[in-house]
Biotite code that builds the C-alpha atoms (Angstrom):
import biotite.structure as struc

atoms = struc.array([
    struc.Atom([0.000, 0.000, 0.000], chain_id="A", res_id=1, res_name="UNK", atom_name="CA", element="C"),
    struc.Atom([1.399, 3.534, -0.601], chain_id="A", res_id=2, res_name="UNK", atom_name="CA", element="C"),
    struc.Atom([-0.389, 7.370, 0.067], chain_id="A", res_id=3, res_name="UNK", atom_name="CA", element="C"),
    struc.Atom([0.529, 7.535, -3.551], chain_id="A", res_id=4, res_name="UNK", atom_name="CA", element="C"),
    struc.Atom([-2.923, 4.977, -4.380], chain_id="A", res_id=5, res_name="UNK", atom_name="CA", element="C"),
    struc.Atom([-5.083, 7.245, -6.049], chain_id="A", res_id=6, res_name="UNK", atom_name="CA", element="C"),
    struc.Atom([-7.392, 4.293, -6.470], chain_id="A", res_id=7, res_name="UNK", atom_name="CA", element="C"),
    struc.Atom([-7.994, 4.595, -2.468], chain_id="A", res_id=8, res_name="UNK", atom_name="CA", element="C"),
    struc.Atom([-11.340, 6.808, -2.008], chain_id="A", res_id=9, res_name="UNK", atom_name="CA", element="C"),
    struc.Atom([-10.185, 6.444, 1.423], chain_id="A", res_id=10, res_name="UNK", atom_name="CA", element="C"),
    struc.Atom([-6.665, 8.127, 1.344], chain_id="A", res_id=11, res_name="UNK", atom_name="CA", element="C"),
    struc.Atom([-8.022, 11.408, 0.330], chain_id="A", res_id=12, res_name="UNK", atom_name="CA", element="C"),
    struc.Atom([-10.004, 11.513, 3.522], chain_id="A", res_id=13, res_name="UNK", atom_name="CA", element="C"),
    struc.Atom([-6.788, 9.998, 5.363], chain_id="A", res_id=14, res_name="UNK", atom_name="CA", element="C"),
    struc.Atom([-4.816, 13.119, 4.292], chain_id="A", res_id=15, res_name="UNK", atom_name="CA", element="C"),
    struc.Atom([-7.451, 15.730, 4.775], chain_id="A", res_id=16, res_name="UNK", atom_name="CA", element="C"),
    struc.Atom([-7.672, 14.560, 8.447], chain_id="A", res_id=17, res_name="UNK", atom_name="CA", element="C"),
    struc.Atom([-4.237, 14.802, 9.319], chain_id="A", res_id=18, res_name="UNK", atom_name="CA", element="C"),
    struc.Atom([-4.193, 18.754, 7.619], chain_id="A", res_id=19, res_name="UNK", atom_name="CA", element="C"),
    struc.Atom([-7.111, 18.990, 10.184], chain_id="A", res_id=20, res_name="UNK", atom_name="CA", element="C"),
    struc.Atom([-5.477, 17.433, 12.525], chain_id="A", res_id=21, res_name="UNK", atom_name="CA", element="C"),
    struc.Atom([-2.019, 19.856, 12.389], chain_id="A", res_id=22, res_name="UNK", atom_name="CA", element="C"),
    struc.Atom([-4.736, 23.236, 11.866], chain_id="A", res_id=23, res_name="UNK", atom_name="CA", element="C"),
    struc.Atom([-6.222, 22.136, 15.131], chain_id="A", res_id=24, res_name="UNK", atom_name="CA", element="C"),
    struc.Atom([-3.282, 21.149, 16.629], chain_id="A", res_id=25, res_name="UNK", atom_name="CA", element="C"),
    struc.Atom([-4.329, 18.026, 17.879], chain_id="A", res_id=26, res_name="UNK", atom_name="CA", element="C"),
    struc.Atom([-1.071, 15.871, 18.405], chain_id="A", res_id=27, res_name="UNK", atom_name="CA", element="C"),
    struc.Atom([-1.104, 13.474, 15.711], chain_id="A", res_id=28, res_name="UNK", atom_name="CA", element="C"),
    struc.Atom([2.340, 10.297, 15.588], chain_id="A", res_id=29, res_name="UNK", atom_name="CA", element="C"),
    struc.Atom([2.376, 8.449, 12.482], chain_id="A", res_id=30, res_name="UNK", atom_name="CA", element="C"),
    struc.Atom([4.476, 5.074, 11.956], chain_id="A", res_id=31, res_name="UNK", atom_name="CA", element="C"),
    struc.Atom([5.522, 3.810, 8.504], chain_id="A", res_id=32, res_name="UNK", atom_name="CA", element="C"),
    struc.Atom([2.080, 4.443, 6.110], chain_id="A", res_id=33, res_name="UNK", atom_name="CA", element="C"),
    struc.Atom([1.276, 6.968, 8.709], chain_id="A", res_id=34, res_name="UNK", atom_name="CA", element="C"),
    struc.Atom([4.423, 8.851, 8.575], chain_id="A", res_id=35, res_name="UNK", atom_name="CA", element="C"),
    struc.Atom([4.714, 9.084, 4.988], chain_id="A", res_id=36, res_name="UNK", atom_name="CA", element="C"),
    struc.Atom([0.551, 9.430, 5.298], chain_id="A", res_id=37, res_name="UNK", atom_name="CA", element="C"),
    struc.Atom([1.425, 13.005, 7.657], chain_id="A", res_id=38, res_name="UNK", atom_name="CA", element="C"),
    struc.Atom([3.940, 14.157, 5.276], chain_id="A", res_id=39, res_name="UNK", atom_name="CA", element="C"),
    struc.Atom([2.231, 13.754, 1.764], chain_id="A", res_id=40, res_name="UNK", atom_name="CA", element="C"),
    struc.Atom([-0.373, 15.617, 3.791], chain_id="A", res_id=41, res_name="UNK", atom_name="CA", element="C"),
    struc.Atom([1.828, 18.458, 4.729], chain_id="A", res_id=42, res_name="UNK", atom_name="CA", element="C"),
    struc.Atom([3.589, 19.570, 1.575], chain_id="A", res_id=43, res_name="UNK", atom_name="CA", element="C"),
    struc.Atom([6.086, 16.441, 1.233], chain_id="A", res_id=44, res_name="UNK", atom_name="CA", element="C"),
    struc.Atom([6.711, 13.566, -0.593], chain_id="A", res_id=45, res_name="UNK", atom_name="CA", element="C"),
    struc.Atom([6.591, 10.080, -0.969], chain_id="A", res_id=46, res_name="UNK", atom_name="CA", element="C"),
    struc.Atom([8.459, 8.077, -3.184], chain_id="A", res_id=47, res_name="UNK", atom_name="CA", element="C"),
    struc.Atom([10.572, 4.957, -3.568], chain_id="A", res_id=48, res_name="UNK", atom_name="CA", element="C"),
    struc.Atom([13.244, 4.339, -1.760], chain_id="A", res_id=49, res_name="UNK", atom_name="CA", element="C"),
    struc.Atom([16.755, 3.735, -3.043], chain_id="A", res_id=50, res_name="UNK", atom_name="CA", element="C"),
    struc.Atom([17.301, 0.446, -0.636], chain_id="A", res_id=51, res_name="UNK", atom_name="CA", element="C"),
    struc.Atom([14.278, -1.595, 0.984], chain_id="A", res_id=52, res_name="UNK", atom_name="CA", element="C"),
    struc.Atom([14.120, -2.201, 4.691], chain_id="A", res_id=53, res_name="UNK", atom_name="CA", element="C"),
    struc.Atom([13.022, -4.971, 6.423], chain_id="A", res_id=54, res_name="UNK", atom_name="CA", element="C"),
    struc.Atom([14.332, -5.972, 9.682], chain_id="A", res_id=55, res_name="UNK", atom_name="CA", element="C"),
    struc.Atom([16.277, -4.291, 12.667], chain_id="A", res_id=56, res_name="UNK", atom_name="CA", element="C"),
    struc.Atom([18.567, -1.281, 11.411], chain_id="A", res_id=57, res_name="UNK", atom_name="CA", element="C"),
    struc.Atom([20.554, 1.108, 12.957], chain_id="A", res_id=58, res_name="UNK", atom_name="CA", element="C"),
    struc.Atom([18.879, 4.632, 13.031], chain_id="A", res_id=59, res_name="UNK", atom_name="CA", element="C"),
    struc.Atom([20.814, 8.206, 14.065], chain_id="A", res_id=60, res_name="UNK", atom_name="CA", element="C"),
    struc.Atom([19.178, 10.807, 16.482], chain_id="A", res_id=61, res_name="UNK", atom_name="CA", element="C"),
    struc.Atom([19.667, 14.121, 14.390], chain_id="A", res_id=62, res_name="UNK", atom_name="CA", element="C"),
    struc.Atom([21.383, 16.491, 16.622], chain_id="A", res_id=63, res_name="UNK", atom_name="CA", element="C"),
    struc.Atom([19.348, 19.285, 16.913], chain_id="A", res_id=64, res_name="UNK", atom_name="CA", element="C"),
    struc.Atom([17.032, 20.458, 19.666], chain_id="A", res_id=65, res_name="UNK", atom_name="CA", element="C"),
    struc.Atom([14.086, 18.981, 18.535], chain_id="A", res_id=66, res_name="UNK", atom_name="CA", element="C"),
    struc.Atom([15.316, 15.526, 17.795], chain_id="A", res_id=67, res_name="UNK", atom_name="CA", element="C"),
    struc.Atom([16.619, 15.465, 21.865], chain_id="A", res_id=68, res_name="UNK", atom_name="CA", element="C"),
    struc.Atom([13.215, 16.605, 22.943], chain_id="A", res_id=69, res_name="UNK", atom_name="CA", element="C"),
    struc.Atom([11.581, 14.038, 21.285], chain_id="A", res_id=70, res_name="UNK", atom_name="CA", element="C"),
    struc.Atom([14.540, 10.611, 21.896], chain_id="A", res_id=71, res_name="UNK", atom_name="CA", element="C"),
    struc.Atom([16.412, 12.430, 24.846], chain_id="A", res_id=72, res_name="UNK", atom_name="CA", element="C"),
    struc.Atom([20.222, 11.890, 24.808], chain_id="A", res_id=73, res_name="UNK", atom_name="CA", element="C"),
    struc.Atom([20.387, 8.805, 23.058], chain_id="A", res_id=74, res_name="UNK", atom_name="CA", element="C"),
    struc.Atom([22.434, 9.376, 19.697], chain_id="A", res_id=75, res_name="UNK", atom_name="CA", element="C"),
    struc.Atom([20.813, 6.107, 18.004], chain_id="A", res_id=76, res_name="UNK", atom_name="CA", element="C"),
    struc.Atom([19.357, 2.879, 18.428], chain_id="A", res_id=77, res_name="UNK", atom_name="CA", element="C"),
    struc.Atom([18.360, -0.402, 17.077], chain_id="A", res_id=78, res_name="UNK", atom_name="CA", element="C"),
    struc.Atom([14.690, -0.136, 15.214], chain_id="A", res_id=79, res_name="UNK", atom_name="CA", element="C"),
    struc.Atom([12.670, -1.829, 13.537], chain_id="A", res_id=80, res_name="UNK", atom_name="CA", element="C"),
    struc.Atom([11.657, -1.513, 9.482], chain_id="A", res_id=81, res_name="UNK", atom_name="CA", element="C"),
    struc.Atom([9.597, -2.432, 6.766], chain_id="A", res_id=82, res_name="UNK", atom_name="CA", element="C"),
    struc.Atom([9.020, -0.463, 4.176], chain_id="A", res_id=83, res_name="UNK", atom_name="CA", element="C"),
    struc.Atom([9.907, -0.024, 0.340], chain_id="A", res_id=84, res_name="UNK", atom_name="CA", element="C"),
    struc.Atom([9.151, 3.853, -0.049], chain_id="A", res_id=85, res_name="UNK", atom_name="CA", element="C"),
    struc.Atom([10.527, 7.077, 1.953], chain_id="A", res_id=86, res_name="UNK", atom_name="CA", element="C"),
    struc.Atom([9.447, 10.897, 2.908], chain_id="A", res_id=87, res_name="UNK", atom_name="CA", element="C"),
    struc.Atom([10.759, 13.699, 2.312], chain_id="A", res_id=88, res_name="UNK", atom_name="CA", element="C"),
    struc.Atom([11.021, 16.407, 5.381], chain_id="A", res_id=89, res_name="UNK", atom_name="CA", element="C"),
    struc.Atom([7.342, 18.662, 4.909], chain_id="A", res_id=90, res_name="UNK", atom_name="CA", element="C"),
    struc.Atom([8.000, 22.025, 4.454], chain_id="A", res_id=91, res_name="UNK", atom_name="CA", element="C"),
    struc.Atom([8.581, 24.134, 8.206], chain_id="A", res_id=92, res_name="UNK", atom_name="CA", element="C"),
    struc.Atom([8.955, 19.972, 10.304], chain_id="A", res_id=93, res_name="UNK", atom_name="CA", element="C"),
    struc.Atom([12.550, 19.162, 11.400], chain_id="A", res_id=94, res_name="UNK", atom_name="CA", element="C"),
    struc.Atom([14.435, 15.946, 10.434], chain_id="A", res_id=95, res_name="UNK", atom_name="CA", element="C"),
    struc.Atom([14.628, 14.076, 13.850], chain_id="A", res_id=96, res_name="UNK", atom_name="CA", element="C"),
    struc.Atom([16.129, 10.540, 12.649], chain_id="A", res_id=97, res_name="UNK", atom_name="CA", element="C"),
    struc.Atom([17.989, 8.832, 9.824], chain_id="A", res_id=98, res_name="UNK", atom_name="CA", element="C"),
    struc.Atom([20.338, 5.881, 8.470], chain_id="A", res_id=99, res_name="UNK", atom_name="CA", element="C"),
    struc.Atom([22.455, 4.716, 6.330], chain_id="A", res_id=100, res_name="UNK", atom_name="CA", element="C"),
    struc.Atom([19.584, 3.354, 3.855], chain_id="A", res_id=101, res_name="UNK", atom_name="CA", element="C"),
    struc.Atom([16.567, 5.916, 4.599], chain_id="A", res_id=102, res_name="UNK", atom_name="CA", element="C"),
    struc.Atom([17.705, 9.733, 5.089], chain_id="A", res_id=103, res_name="UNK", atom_name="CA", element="C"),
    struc.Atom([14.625, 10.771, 6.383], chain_id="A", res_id=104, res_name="UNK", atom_name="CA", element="C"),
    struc.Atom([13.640, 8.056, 9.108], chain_id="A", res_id=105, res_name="UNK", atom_name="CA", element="C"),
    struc.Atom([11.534, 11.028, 10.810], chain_id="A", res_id=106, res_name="UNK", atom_name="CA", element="C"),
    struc.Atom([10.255, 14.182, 11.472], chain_id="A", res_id=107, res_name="UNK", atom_name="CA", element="C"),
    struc.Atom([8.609, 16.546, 14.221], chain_id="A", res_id=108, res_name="UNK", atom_name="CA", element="C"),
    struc.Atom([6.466, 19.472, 13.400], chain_id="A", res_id=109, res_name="UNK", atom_name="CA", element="C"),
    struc.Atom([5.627, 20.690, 16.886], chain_id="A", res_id=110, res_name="UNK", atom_name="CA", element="C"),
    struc.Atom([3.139, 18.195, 18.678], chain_id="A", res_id=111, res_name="UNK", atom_name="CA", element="C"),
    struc.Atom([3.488, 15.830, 15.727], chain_id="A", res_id=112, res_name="UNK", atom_name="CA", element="C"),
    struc.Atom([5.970, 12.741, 14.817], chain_id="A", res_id=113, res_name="UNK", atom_name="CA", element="C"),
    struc.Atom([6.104, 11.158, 11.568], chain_id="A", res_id=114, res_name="UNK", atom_name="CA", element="C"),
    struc.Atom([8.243, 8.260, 11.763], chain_id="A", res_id=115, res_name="UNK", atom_name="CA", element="C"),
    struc.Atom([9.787, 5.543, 8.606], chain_id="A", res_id=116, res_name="UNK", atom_name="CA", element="C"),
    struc.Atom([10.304, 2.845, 11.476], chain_id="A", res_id=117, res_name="UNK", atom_name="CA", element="C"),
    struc.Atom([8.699, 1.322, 13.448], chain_id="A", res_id=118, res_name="UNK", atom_name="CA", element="C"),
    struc.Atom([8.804, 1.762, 17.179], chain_id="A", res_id=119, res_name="UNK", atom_name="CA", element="C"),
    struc.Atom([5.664, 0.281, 18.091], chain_id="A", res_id=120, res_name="UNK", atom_name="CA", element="C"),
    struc.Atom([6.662, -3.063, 17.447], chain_id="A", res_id=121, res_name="UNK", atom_name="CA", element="C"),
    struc.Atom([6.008, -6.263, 20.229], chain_id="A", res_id=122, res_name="UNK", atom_name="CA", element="C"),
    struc.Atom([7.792, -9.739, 19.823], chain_id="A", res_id=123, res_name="UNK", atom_name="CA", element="C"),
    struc.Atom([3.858, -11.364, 18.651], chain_id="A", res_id=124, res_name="UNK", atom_name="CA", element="C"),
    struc.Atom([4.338, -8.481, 15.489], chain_id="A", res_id=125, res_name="UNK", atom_name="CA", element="C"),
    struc.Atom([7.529, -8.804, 14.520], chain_id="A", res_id=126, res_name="UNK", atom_name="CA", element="C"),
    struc.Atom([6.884, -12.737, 14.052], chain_id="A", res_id=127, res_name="UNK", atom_name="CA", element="C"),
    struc.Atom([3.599, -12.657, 12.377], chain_id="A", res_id=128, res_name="UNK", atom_name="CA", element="C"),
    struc.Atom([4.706, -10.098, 10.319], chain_id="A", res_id=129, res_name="UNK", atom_name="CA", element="C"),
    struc.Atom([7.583, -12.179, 9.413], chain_id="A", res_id=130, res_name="UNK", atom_name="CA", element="C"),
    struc.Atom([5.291, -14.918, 8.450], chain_id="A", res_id=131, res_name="UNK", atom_name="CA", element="C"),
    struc.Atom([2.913, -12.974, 6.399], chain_id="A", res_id=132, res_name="UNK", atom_name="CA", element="C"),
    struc.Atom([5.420, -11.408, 4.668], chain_id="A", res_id=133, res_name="UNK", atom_name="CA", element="C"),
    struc.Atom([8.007, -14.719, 3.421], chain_id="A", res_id=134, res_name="UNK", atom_name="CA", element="C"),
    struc.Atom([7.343, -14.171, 0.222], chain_id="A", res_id=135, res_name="UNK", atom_name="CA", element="C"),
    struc.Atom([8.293, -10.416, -0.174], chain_id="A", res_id=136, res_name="UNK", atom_name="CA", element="C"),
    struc.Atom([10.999, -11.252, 1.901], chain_id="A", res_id=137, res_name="UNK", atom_name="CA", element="C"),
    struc.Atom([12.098, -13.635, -0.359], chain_id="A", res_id=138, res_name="UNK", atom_name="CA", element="C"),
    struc.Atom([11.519, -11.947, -3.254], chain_id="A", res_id=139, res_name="UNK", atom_name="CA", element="C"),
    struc.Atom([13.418, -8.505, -1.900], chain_id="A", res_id=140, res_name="UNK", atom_name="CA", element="C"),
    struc.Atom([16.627, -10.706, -0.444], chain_id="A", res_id=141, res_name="UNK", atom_name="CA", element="C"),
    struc.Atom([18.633, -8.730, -2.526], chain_id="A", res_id=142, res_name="UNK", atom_name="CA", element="C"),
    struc.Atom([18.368, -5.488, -1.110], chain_id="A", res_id=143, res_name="UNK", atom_name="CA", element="C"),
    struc.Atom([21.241, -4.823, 1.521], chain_id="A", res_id=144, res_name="UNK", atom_name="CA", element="C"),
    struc.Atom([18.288, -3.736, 3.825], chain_id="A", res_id=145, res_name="UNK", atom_name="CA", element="C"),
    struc.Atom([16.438, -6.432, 4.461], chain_id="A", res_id=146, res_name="UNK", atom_name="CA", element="C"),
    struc.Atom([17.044, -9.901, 6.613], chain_id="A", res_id=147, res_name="UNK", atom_name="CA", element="C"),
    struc.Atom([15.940, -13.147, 6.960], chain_id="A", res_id=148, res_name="UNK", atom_name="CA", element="C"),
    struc.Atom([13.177, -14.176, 9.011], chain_id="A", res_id=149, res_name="UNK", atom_name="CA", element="C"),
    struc.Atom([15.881, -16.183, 11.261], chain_id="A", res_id=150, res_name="UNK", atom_name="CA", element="C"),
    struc.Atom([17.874, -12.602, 11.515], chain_id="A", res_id=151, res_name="UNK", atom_name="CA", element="C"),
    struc.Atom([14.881, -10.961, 12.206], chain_id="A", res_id=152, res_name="UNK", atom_name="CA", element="C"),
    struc.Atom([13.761, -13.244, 15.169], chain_id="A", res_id=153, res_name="UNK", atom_name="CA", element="C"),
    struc.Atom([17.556, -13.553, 16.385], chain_id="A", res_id=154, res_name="UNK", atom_name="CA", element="C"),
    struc.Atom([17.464, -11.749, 20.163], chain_id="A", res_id=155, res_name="UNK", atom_name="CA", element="C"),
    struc.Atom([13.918, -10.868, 19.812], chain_id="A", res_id=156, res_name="UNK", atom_name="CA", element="C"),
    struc.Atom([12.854, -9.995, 23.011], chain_id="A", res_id=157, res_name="UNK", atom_name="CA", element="C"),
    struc.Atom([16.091, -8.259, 23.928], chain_id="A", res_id=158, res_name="UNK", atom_name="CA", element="C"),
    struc.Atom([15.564, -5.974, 21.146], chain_id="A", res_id=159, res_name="UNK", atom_name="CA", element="C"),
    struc.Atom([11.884, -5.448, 21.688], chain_id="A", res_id=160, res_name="UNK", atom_name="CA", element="C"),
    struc.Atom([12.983, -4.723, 25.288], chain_id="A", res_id=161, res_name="UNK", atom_name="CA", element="C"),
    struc.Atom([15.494, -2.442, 23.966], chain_id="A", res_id=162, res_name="UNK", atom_name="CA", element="C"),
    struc.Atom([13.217, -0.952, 21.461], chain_id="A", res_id=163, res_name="UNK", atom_name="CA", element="C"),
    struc.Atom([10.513, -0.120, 23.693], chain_id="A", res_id=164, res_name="UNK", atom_name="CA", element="C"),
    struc.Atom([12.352, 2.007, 26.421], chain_id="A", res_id=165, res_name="UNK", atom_name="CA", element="C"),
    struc.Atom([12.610, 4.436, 23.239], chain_id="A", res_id=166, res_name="UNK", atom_name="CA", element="C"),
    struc.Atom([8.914, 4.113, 22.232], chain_id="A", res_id=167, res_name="UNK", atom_name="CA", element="C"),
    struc.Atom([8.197, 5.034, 26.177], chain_id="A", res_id=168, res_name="UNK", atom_name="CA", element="C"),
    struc.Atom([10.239, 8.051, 25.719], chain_id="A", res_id=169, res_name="UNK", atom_name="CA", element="C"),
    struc.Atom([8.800, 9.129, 22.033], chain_id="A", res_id=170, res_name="UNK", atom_name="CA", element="C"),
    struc.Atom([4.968, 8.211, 23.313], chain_id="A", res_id=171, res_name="UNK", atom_name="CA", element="C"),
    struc.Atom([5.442, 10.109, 26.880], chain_id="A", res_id=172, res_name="UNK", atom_name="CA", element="C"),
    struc.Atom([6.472, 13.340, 24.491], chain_id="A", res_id=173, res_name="UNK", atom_name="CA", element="C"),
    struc.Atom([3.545, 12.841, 22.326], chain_id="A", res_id=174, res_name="UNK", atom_name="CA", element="C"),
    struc.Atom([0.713, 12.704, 24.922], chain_id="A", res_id=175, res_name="UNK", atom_name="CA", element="C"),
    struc.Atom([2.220, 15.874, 27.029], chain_id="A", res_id=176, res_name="UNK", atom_name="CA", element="C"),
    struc.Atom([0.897, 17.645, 23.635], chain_id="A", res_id=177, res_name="UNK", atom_name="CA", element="C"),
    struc.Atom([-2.671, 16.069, 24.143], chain_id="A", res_id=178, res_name="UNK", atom_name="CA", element="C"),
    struc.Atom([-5.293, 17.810, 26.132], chain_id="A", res_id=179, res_name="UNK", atom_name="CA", element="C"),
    struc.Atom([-6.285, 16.669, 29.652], chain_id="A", res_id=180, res_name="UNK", atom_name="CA", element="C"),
    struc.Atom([-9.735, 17.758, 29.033], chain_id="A", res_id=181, res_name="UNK", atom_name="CA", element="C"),
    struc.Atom([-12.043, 17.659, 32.637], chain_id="A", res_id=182, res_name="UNK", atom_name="CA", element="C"),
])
């Protein structure tokens, strides 16, 4: 699936509501889809990426300001990916993470976080994900970005341990921008 689908009545709605949902400022994350989703929908693009990703990758903390408010002093970590397209940066959001194979692995426009990766991910994911998706595995082995299902799985719930201290941090950021209505 890509925000580029024009066949999907439903992504015009999908990109309208995020617009709405920056106008209004009402904090709005996006992971994967909904990162590229938030930044089609705010001036950027999305297109395909020079190297797929699938599997655990190495991803830099920009250093800037914004990228420590949002992944604290960490410089970069082990995430998770699965994707064949990228973003570019929307017009006036700041470049908060990249790698080696994806430039732009996210952005943060104020109370909102548009992320390539995946931070989100649990160990029950990761492997049915791997299952479901043998076959484009298989058929994307060549690209220096993605792993075997065996790679993948390899320390899994160290890395999901791993990976979810920095999902705390990025989600506890996000929700001091929502409301605590009464």
């Amino acid at each position: 699936m890509s925000v580029n689908d024009e066949h999907l009545p439903w992504m015009r709605a999908e990109l309208e509501l995020a617009r709405e949902a920056v106008r209004n400022e009402v904090p709005m994350i996006g992971h994967c889809l909904g990162g590229q989703l938030m930044s089609k929908a705010l001036g950027g693009e999305v297109t395909r990426a020079k190297v797929k990703e699938i599997g655990w990758g190495e991803v830099e903390v920009c250093d800037n300001g914004v990228a420590r408010a949002w992944f604290g002093p960490v410089s970069s970590f082990e995430s998770f990916h699965w994707h064949g397209e990228t973003f570019t940066i929307p017009p006036g959001a700041t470049r908060v993470l990249g790698n080696a194979h994806c430039a732009n692995q996210a952005f943060a426009l104020g109370k909102h976080l548009g992320m390539q990766c995946h931070v989100e991910m649990t160990e029950a994911m990761v492997t049915s994900w791997c299952k479901g998706g043998a076959e484009e595995i298989e058929h994307s082995k060549s690209s220096p970005g993605v792993q075997s299902p065996k790679k993948i799985e390899k320390n899994l719930e160290e890395r999901i341990a791993a990976l979810h201290k920095i999902a705390d941090r990025v989600y506890d950021r996000w929700t001091e921008g929502l409301s605590r209505g009464s």
